[in-house]
C-alpha positions in Angstrom: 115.2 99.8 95.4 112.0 99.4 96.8 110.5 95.9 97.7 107.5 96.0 97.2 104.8 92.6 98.3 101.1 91.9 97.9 99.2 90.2 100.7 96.4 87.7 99.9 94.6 85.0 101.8 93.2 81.3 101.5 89.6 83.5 101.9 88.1 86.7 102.7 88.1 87.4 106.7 91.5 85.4 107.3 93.2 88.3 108.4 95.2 90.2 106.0 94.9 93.3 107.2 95.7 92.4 111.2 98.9 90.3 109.2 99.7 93.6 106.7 99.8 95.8 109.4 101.8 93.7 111.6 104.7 93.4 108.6 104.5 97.3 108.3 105.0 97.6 112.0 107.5 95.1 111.9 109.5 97.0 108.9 108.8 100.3 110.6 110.4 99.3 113.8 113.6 98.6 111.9 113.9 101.9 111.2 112.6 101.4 107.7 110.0 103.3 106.0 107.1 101.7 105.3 104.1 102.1 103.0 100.2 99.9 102.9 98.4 100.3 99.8 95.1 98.4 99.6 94.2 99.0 95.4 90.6 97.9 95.7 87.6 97.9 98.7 84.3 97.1 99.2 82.4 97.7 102.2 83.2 101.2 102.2 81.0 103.5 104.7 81.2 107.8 103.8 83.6 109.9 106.0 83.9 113.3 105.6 82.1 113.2 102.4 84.3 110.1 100.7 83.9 106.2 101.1 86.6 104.8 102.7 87.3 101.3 103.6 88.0 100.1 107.7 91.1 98.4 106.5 92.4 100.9 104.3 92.3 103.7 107.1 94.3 100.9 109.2 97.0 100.7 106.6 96.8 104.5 105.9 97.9 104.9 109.8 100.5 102.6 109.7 102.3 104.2 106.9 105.4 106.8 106.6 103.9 108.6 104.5 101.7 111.4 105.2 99.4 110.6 101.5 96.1 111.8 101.0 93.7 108.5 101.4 92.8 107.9 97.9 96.8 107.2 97.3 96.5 104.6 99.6 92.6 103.3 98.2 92.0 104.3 94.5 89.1 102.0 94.4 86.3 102.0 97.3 82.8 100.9 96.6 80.0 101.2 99.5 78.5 97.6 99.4 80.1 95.1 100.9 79.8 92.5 97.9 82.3 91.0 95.5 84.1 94.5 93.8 83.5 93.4 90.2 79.6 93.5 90.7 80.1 96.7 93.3 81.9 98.1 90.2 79.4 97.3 87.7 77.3 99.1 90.3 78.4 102.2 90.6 79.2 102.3 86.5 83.3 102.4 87.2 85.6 100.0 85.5 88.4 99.2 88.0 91.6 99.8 85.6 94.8 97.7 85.8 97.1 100.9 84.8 95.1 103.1 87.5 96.0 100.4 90.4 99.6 100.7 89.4 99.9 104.6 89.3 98.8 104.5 93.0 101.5 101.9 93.5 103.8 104.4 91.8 102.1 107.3 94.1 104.2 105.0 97.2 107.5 104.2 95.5 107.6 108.2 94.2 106.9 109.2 98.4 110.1 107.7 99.3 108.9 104.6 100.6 111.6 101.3 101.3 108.7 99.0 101.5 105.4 98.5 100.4 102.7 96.1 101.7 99.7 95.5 99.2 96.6 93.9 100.5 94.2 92.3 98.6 90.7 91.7 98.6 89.4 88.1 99.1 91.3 85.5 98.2 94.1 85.0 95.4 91.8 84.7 92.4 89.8 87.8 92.8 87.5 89.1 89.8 87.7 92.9 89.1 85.9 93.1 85.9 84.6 90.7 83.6 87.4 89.6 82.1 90.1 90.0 84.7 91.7 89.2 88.1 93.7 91.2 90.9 96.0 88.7 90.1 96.1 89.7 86.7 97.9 93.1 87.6 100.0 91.3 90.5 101.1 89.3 87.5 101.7 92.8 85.4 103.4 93.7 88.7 105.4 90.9 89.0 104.9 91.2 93.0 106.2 88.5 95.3 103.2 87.4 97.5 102.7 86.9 101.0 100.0 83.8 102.0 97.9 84.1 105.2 96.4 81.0 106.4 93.0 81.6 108.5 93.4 78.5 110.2 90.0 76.6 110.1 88.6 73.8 108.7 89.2 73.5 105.1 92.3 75.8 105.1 94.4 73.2 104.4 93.1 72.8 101.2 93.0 76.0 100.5 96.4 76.8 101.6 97.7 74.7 98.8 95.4 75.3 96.3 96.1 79.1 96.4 100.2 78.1 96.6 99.4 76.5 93.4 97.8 78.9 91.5 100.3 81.7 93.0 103.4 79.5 91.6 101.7 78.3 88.6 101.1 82.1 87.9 104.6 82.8 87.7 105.1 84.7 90.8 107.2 84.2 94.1 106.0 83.2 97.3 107.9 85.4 99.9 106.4 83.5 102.8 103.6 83.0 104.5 101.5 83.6 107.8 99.4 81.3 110.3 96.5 83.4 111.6 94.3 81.5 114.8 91.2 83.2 113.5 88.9 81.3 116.0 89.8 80.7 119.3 88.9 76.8 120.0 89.8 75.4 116.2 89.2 71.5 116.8 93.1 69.7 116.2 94.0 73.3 115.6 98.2 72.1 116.3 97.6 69.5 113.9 96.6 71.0 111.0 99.6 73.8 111.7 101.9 70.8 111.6 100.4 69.7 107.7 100.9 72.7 106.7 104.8 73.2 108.1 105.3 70.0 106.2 103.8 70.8 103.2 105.3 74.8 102.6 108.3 74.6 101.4 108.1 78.7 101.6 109.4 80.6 104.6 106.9 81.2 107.7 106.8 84.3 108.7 104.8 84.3 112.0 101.9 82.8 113.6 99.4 85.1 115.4 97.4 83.9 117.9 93.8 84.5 118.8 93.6 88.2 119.7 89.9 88.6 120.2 89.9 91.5 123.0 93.4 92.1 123.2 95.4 95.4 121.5 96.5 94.8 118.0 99.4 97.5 118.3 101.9 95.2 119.4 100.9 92.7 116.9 104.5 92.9 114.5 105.9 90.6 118.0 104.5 87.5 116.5 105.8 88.3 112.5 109.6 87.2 111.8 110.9 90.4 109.8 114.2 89.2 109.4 113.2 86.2 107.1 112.2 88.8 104.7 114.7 91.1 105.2 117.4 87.9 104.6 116.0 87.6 101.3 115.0 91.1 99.9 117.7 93.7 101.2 
């Protein structure tokens, strides 16, 4: 069995790549081998002659596996704009069926766990008619919630549970991330939003602005996931 969860966020820049990486690590030090898969990017510069996407390569390093970069990124566009108009764009339809054969591409490389990032927040357009969420739903993906804590994210922290439950799926847990160093009543609002989840914490990452990111999994709780999913 694999377990396989996607990552989302109350917004964009809240920190779900620092948070993905930190569960991989986290997994990986376990003993467990690990997999990140980010379906869809923009803000994709050309490397060697391909775009790829800064967090993707982050998630490509932290993997087990040894796949080629598009397994790990089917979708990258080159602006760094919303990826249903980048799409529209560069004249590519961004395909439910194609995100989930790359999901397939992990599980078929023996991976035991597999961290999916998404882009944005929860309700993210990918065409005109649909949503990332839409193929997390055709997934049927437990999901992961980071929290950029700053003002409004308490609002948005329980909108996005809403919409998450309301859409059927499973919230595994979720993540405080200190994205600004002096947030005012930053204990606070961490204390409304303990009181309000009824989902299990994960971890709460501090401000890290400066410091080394590779020790990151010390502040992520593995064994809350692993109590529930092995």
């Amino acid at each position: 069995m694999v377990n396989t969860f996607f990552v989302t966020g109350t917004d964009t820049d809240v920190g779900k790549t620092l948070v993905t990486e930190a569960l991989m690590q986290a997994v990986r030090d376990s003993g467990l081998y690990v997999a990140g898969y980010k379906p869809v990017a923009s803000g994709c510069e050309m490397i060697n002659g391909q775009l790829k996407n800064s967090d993707a390569l982050i998630l490509q390093e932290a993997s087990s596996n040894d796949l080629d970069y598009q397994d790990h990124n089917p979708y990258a566009f080159a602006p760094a704009i919303a990826p249903h108009i980048a799409a529209a764009q560069a004249g590519v339809t961004i395909s439910l069926d194609k995100l989930s054969e790359g999901l397939v591409a992990q599980k078929d490389n023996e991976a035991e766990w597999i961290f999916v990032e998404g882009a944005g927040g929860w309700r993210l357009p990918i065409s005109e008619h649909e949503y990332l969420s839409d193929w997390v739903k055709k997934e049927q993906l437990p999901v992961i919630l980071v929290v950029g804590m700053r003002l409004g994210c308490i609002n948005h922290a329980l909108l996005t549970l809403e919409a998450i439950e309301r859409d059927g799926l499973t919230v595994a847990g979720w993540v405080i991330n200190q994205v600004y160093p002096n947030m005012s009543h930053y204990q606070e609002n961490v204390n409304t939003l303990k009181q309000r989840i009824s989902a299990p914490l994960l971890g709460e990452i501090p401000w890290l602005e400066g410091k080394p990111t590779d020790s990151v999994d010390q502040y992520i709780d593995i064994d809350l996931l692993f109590k529930d999913y092995c």
